[in-house]
Backbone bond lengths (Angstrom), bond angles and torsions (degrees), N, CA, C in turn:
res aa  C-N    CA-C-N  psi(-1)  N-CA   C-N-CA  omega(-1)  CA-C   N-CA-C  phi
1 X - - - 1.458 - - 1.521 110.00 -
2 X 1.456 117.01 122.78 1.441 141.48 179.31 2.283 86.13 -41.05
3 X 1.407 107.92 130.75 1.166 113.51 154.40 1.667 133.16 -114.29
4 X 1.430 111.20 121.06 1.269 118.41 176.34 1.302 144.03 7.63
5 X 1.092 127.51 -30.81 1.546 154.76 -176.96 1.842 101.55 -101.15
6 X 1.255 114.95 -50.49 1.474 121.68 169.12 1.522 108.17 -61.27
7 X 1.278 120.93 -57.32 1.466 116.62 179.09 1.558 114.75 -66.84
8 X 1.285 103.34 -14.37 1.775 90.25 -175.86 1.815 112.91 -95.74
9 X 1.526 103.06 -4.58 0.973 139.15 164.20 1.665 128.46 -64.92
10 X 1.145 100.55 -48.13 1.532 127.62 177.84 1.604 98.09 -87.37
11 X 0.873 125.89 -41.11 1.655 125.50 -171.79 1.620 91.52 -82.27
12 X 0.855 139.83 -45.75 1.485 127.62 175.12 1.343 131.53 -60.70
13 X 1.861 116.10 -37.28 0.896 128.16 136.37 1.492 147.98 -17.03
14 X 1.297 95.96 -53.10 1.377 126.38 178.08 2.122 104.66 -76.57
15 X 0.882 107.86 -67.66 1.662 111.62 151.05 1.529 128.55 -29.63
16 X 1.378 105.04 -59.04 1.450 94.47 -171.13 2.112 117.59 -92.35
17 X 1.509 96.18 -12.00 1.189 109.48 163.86 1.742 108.44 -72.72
18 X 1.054 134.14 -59.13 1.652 133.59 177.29 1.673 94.23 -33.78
19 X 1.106 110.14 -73.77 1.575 128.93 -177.43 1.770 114.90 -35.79
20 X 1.446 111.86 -59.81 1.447 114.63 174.52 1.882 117.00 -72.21
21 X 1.276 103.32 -4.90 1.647 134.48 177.87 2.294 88.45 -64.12
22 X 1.746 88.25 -67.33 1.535 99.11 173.01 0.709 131.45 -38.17
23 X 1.414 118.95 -35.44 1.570 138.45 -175.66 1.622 125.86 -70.29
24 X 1.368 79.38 -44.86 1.946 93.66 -178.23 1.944 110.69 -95.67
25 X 1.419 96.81 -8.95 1.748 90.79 170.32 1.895 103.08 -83.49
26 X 1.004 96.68 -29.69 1.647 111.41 -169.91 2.482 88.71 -50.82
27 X 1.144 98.06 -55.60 1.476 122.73 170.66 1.652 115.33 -36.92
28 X 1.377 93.61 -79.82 1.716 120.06 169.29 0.951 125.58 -30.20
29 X 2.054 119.76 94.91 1.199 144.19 -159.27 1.536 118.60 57.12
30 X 1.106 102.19 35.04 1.793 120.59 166.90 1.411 120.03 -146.49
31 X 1.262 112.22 47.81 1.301 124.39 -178.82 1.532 118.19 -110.05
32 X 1.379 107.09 124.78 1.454 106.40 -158.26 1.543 100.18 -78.61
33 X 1.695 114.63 -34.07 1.425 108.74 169.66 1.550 94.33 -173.91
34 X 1.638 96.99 -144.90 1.843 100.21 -167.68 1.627 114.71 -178.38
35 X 0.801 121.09 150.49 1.946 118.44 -174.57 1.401 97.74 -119.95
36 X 1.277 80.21 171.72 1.856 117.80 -147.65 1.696 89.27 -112.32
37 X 1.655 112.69 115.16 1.256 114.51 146.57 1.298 142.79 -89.70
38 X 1.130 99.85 -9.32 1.441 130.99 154.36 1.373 132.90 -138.82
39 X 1.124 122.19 -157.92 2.164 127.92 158.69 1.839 104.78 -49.92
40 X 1.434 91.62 -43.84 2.126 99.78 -168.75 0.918 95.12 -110.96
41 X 1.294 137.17 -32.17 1.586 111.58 -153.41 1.402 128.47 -116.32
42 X 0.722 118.61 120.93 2.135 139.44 -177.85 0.845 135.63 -86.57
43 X 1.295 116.79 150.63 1.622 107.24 -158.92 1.780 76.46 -153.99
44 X 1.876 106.27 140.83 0.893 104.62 173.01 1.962 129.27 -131.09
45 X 1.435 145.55 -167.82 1.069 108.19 152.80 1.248 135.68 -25.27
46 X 1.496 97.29 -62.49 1.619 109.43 -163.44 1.206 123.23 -83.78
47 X 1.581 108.86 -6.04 1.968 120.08 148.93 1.653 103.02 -42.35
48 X 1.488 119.58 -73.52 1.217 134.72 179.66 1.112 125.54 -43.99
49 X 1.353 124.82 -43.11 1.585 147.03 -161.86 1.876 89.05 -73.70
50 X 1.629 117.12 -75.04 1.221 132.85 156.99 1.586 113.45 -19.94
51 X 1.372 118.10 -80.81 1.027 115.54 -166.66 2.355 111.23 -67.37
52 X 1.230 103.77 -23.46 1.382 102.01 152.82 1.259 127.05 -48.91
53 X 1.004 107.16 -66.25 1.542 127.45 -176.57 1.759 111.63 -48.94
54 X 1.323 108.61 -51.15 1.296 126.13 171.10 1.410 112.13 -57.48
55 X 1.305 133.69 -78.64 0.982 123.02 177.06 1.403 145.94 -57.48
56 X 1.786 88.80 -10.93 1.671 88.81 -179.15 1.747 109.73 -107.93
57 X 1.454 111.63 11.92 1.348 131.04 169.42 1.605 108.76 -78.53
58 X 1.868 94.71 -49.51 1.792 97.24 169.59 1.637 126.86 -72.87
59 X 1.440 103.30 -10.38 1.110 98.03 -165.77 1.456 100.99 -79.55
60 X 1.503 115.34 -44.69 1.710 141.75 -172.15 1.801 98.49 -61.47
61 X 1.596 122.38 -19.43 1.010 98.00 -163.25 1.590 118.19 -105.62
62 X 1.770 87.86 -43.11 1.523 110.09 153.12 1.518 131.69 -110.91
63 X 0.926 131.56 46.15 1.546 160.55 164.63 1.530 97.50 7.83
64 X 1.321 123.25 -42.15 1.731 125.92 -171.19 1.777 106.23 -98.96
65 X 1.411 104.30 3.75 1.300 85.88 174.48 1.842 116.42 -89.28
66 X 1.151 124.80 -176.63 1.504 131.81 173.19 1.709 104.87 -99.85
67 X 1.181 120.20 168.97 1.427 126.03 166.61 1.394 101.36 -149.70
68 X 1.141 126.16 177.65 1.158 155.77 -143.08 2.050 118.86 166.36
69 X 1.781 104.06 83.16 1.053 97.99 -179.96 1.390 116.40 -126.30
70 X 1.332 124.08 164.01 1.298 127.83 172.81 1.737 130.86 -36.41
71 X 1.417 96.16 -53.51 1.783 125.53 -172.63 1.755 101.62 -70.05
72 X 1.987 97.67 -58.49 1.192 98.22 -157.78 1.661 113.65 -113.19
73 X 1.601 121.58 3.21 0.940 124.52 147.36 1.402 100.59 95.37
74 X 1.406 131.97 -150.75 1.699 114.85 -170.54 1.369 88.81 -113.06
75 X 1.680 100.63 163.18 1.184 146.70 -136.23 1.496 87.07 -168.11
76 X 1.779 112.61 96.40 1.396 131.78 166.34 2.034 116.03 -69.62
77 X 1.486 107.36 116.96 1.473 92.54 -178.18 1.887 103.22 -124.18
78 X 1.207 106.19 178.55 1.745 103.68 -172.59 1.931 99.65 -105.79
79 X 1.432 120.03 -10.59 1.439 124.40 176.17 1.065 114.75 -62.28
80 X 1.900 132.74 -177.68 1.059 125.79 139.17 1.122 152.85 -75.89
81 X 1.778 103.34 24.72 1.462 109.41 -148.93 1.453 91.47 -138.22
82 X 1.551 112.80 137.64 1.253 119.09 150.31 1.651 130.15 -138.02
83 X 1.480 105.08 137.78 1.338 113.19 -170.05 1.578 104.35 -68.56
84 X 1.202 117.13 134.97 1.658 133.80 139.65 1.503 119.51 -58.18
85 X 1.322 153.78 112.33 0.581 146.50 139.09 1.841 145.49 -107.69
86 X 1.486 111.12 122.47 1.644 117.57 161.39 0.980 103.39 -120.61
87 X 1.378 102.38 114.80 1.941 120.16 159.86 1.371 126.02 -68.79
88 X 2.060 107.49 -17.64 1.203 110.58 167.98 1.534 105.53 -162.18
89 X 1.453 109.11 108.38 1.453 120.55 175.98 1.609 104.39 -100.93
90 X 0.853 99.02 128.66 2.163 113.05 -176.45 1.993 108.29 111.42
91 X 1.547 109.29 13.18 1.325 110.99 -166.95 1.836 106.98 -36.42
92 X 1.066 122.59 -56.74 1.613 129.27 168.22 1.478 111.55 -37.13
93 X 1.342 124.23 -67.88 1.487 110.30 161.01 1.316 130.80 -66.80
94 X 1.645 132.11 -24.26 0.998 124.58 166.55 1.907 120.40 -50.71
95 X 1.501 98.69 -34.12 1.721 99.05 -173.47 1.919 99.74 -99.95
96 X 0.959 122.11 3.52 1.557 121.04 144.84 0.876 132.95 -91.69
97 X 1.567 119.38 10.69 1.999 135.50 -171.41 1.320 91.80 43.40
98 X 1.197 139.63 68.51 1.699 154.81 129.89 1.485 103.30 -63.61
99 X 1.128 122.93 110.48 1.945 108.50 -178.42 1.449 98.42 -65.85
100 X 1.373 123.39 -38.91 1.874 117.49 -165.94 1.404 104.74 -55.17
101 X 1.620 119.72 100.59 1.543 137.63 159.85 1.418 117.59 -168.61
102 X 1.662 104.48 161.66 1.318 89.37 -154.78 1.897 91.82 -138.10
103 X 1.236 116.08 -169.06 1.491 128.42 165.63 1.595 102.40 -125.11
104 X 1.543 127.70 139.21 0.713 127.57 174.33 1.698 131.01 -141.52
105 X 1.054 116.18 106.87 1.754 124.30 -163.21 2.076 102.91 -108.75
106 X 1.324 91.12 143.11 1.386 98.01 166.52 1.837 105.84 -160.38
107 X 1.183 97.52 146.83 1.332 123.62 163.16 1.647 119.93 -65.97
108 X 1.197 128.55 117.36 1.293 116.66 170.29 1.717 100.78 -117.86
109 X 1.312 117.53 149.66 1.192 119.71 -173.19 1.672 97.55 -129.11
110 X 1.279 116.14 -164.08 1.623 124.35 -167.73 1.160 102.46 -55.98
111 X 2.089 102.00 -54.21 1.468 108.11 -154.95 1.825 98.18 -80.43
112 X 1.242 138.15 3.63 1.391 122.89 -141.07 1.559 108.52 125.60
113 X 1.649 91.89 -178.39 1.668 113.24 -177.75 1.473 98.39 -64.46
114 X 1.649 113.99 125.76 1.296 107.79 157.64 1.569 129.10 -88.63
115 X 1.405 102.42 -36.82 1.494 122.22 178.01 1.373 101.12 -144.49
116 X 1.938 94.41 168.10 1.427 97.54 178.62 1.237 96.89 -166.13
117 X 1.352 128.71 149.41 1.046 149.39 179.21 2.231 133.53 -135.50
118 X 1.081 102.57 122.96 1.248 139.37 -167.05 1.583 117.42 -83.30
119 X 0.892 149.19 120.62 1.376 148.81 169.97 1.347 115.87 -143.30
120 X 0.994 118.33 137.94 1.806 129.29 -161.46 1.822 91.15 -130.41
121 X 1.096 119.42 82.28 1.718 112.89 177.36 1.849 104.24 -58.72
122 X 1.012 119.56 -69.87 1.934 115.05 -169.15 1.580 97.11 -42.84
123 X 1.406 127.62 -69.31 1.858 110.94 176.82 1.415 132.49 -78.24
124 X 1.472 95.19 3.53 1.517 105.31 173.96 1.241 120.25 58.61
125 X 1.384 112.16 30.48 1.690 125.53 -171.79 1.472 100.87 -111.46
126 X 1.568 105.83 132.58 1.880 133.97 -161.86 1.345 95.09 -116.13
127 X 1.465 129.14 103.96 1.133 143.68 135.46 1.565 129.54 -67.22
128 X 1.337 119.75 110.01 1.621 119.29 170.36 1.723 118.17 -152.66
129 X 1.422 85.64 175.29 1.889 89.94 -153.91 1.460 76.63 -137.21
130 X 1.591 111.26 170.81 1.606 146.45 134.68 1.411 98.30 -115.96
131 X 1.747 106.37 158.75 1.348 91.16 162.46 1.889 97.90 -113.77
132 X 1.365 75.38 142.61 1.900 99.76 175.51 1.515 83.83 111.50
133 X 1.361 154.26 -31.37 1.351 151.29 159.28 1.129 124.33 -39.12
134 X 1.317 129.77 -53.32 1.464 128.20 -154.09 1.400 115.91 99.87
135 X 1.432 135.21 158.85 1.285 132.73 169.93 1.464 109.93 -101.19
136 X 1.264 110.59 161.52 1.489 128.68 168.24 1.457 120.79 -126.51
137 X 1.307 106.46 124.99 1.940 92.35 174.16 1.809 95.34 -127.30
138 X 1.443 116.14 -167.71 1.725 128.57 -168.20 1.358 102.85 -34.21
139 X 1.511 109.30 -37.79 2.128 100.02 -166.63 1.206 97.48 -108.43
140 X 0.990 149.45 71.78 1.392 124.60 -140.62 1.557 166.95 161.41
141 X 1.290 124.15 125.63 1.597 125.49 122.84 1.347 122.30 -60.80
142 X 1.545 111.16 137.77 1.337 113.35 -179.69 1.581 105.28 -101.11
143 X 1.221 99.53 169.63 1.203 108.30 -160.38 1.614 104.79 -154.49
144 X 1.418 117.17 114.78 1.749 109.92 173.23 1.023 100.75 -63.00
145 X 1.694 109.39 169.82 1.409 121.22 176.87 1.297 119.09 -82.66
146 X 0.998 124.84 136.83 1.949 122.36 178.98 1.670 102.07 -92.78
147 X 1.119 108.76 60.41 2.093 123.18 151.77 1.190 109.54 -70.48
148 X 1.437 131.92 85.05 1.722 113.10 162.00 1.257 133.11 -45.45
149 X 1.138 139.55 -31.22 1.279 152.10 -169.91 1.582 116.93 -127.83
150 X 1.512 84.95 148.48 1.880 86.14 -178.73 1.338 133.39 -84.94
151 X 1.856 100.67 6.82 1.319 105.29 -157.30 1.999 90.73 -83.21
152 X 1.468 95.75 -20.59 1.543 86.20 -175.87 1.483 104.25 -118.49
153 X 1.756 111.32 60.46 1.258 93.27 -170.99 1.864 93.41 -118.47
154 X 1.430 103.43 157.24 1.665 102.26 163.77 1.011 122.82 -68.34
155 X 1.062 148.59 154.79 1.488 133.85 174.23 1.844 116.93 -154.72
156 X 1.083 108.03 156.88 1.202 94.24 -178.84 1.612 108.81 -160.09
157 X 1.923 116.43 -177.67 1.770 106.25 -161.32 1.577 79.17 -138.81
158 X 1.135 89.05 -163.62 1.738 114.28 158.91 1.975 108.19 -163.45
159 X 1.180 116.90 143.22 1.315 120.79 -176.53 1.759 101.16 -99.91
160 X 1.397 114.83 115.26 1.820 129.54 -162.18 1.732 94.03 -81.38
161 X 0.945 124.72 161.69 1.550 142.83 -165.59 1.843 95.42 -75.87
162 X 1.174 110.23 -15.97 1.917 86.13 159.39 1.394 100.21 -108.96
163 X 0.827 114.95 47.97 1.541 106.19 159.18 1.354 122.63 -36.80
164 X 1.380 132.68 -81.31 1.139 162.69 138.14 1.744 94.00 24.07
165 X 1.314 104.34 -66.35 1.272 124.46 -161.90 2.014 105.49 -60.00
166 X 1.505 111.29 -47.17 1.267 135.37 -172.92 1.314 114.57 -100.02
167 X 1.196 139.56 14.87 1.399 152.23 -163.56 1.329 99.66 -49.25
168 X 1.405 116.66 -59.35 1.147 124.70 -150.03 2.189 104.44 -68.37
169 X 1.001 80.73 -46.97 1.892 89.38 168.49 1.530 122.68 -74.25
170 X 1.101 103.54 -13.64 1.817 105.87 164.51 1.227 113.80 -80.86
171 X 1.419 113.99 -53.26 1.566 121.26 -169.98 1.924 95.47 -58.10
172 X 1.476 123.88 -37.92 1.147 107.45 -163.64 1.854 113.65 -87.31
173 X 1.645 123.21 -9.00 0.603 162.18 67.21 1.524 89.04 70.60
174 X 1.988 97.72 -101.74 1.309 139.62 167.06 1.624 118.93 -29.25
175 X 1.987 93.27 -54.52 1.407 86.27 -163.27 1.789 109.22 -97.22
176 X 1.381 118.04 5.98 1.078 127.77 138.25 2.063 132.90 -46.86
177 X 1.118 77.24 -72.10 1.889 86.34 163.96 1.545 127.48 -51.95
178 X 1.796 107.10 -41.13 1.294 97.51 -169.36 1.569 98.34 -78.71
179 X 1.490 129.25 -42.73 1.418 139.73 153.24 1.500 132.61 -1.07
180 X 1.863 101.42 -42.74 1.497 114.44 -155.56 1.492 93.73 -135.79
181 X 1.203 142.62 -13.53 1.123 135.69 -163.44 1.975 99.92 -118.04
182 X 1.472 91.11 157.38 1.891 85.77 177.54 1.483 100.14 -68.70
183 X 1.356 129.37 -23.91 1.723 117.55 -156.40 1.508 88.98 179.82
184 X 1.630 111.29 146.46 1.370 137.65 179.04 1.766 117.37 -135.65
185 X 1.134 75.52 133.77 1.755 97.63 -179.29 1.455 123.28 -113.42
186 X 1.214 116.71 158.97 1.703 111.87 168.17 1.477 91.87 171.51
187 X 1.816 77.06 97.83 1.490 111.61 168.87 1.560 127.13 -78.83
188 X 1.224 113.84 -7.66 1.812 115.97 169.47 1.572 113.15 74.65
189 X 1.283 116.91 32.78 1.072 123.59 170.85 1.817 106.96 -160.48
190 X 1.412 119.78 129.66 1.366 110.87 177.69 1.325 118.25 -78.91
191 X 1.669 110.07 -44.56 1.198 96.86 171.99 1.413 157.67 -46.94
192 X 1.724 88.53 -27.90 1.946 117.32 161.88 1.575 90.86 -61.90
193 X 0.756 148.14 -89.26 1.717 173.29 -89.59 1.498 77.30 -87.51
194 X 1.674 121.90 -90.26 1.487 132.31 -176.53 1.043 106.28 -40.58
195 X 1.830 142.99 -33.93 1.614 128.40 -145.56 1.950 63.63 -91.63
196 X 1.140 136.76 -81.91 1.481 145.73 -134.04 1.514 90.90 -64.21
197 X 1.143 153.57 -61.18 1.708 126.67 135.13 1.296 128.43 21.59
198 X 1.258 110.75 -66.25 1.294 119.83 -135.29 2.045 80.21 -105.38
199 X 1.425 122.43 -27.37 1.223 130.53 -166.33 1.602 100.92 -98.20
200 X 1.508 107.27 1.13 1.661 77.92 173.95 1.991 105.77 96.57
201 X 1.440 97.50 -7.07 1.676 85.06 -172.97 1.261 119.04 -98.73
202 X 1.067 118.02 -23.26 1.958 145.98 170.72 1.640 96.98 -111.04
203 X 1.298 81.53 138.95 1.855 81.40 160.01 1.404 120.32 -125.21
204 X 0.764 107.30 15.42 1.956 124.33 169.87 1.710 117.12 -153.27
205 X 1.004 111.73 170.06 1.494 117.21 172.80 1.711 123.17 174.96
206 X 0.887 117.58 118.77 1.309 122.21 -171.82 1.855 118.27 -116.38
207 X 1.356 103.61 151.79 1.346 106.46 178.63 1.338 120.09 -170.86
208 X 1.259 109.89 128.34 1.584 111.83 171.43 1.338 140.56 -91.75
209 X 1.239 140.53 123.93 1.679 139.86 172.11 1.991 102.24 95.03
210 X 0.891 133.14 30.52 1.546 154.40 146.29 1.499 97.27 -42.00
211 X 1.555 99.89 145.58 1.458 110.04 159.51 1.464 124.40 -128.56
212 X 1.194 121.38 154.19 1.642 126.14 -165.59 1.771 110.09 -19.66
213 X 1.741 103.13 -44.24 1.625 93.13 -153.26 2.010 95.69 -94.94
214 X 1.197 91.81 -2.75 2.169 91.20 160.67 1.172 107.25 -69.20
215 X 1.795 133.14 -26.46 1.181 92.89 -131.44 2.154 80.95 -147.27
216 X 1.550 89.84 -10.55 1.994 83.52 -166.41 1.551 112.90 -75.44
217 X 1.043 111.72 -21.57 2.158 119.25 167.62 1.459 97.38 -68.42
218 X 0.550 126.82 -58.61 1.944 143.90 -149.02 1.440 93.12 -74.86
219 X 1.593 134.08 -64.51 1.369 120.42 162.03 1.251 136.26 -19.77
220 X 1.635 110.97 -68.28 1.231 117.69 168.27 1.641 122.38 -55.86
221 X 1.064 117.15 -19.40 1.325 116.07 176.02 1.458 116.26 -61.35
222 X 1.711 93.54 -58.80 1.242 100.90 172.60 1.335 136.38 -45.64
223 X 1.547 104.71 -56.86 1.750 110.91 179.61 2.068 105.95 -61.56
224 X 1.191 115.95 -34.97 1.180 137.79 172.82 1.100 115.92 -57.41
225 X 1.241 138.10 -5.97 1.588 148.18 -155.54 1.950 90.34 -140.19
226 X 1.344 115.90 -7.60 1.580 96.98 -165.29 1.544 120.37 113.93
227 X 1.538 100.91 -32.75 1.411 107.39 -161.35 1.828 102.81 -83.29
228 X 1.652 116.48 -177.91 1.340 126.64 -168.58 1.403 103.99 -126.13
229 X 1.654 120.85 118.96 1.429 115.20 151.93 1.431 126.93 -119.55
230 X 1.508 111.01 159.42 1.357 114.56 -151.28 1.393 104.76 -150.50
231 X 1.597 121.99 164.71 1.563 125.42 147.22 1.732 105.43 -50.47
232 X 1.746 98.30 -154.78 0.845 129.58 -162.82 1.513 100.50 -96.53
233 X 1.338 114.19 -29.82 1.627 122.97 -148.02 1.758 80.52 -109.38
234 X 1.326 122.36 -21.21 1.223 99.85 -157.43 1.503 129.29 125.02
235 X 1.542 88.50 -33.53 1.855 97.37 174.57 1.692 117.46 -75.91
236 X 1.212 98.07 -176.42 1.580 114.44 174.21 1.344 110.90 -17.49
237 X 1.298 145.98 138.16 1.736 145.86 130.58 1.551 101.20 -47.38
238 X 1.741 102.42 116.75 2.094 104.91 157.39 1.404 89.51 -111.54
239 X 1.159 132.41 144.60 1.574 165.69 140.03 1.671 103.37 -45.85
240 X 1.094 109.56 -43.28 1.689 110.84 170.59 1.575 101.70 -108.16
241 X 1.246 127.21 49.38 1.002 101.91 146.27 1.706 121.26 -131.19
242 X 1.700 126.15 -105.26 1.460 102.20 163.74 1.334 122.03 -157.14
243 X 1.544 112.20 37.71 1.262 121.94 -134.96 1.986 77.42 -160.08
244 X 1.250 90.25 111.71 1.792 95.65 158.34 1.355 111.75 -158.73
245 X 1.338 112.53 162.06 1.338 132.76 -165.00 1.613 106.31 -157.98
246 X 1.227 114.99 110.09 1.761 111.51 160.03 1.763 112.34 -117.49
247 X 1.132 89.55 151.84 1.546 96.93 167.49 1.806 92.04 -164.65
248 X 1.811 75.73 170.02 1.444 99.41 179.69 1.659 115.29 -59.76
249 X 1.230 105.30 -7.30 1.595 107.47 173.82 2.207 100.60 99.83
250 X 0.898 114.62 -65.87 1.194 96.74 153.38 1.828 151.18 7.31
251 X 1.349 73.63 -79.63 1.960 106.02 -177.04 1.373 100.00 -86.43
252 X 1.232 118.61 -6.67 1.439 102.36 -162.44 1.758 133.72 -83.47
253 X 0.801 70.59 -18.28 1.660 77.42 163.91 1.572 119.93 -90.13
254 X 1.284 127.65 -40.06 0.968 141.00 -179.98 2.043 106.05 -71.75
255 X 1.316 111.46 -40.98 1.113 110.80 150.22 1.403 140.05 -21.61
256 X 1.444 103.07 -86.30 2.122 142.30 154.78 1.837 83.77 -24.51
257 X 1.493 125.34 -64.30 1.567 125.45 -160.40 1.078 101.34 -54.43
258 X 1.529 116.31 -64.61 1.653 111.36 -154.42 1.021 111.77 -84.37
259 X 1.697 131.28 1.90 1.588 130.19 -172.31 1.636 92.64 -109.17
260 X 1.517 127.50 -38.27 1.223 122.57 -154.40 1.413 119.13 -128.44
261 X 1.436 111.24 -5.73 1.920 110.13 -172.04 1.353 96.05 -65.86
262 X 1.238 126.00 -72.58 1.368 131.14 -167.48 1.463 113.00 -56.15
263 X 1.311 149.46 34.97 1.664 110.57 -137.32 2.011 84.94 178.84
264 X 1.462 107.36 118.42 1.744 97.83 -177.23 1.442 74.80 -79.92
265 X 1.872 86.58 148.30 1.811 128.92 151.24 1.695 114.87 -18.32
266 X 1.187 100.29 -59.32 1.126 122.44 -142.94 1.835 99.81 -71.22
C-alpha cells in the first residue's frame, strides 16, 4: 500500500512537472541557441530554466529531501527520499523543434524507485506510477502490450552520447532489430521510449550507457504497467548502471537472444 509521504510526493510531482512542461514550450522553436557538453551533448536555456524551476519548487517544498539532477547535479538531503531529476529529456530534438521530449521526475526511496513521473509537453500527455500502485497514463491505466512474439513486435533503441566511440555495436544493434522485429523506431528521447513501453506503444526497447535520471521514472512505469526490466544478461534493472532493456515481458527473453547470446556485453 502506496504511503502518504510517497503520494504527496507523487501529487506534487505531477504539478510541478505540467508547470516546467510551461517552461520549455515558452522555449520551443524560439531558441536563440545552445552549448555543447560534449561532441553530442547539449544543454540548453530551457534545460536550465526547467531544471531551475524544478529544483527550487522541490527544494521550497520539501526542504529535507536530496536531489539528484541532470542540469544541477546533487543536492545532499537528511530524509529518505531523493528526487531524480530531467528537466529536459530529447535536448537534441527539443533545439531542432522535434516535439519527441519529455520532463522527467522520480522518487527514490531506501528500498528503490517509489514513484515516477512522465510529462510529454507538445501532446500534453502525463505519465505516472507508484510502485505497488499501478501506472496511469492520458486514458488511463497503462497497460503493456500482450505481443507474444518478436517477429511482430515494435521495437525501438536510442544512440547514448558516446556513440561515436561504439558505432560499430549500435549499428549492429540496429541491424539486428530491424531483422527480427515487425518495425523499429528511435525516437531520441528515453523517456518517450519507456512511457510508450510502459503504454502499450513499443513493445521492447533497448539502450546502452543511460543515466539514473533517463531512465528512473520510465522504469517504474514499465514494471508498473506489467512490463519487465533487465540488464543485458537478463539480471536485475540498476538505474545507475548501463545496460537496460524493457519489454512488455513477453518478448523478453527472446529479445536478450537475438540482440545478446552471441555478442560480449560490453
Amino acid at each position: 500500500m502506496e504511503s502518504r509521504p510517497v503520494i504527496d510526493r507523487l501529487n506534487f510531482a505531477k504539478v510541478i512537472a505540467f508547470d516546467a512542461g510551461k517552461i520549455l514550450m515558452q522555449h520551443f522553436g524560439h531558441l536563440a541557441g545552445y552549448d555543447h557538453k560534449g561532441k553530442v551533448n547539449l544543454v540548453s536555456a530551457a534545460d536550465r530554466a526547467a531544471d531551475e524551476y524544478l529544483t527550487g519548487r522541490i527544494r521550497g517544498r520539501f526542504p529535507e529531501d536530496a536531489m539528484l539532477a541532470e542540469e544541477s547535479g546533487e543536492y545532499l538531503g537528511s530524509s529518505a527520499y531523493t528526487w531524480i531529476i530531467d528537466p529536459l529529456d530529447g535536448t537534441t530534438n527539443f533545439v531542432h523543434g522535434h516535439p519527441m521530449f519529455g520532463i522527467s521526475l522520480a522518487v527514490a526511496g531506501t528500498d528503490g524507485v517509489d514513484a515516477g513521473v512522465i510529462y510529454l509537453p507538445v501532446t500534453r500527455e502525463l505519465f505516472y506510477a507508484v510502485r505497488g500502485g499501478g501506472a496511469r497514463g492520458p486514458a488511463g491505466p497503462l497497460q503493456v502490450s500482450a505481443q507474444p512474439d518478436l517477429s511482430g513486435a515494435l521495437s525501438c533503441t536510442g544512440f547514448p552520447y558516446d556513440r561515436r566511440e561504439i558505432i560499430d555495436t549500435l549499428l549492429e544493434d540496429v541491424r539486428r532489430l530491424v531483422n527480427d522485429c515487425q518495425g523499429f523506431r528511435r525516437m531520441g528521447s528515453a523517456c518517450v521510449d519507456l512511457a510508450y513501453v510502459a503504454a502499450g506503444r513499443y513493445d521492447c526497447f533497448v539502450e546502452r550507457n543511460l543515466k539514473p535520471w533517463d531512465v528512473a521514472a520510465g522504469a517504474l512505469l514499465v514494471t508498473e504497467a506489467g512490463g519487465r526490466m533487465s540488464d543485458f544478461s537478463g539480471g536485475p534493472f540498476d538505474p545507475f548502471g548501463n545496460e537496460l532493456v524493457a519489454t512488455n515481458g513477453h518478448v523478453h527473453d527472446e529479445f536478450l537472444k537475438i540482440l545478446f547470446a552471441d555478442r560480449p556485453r560490453a
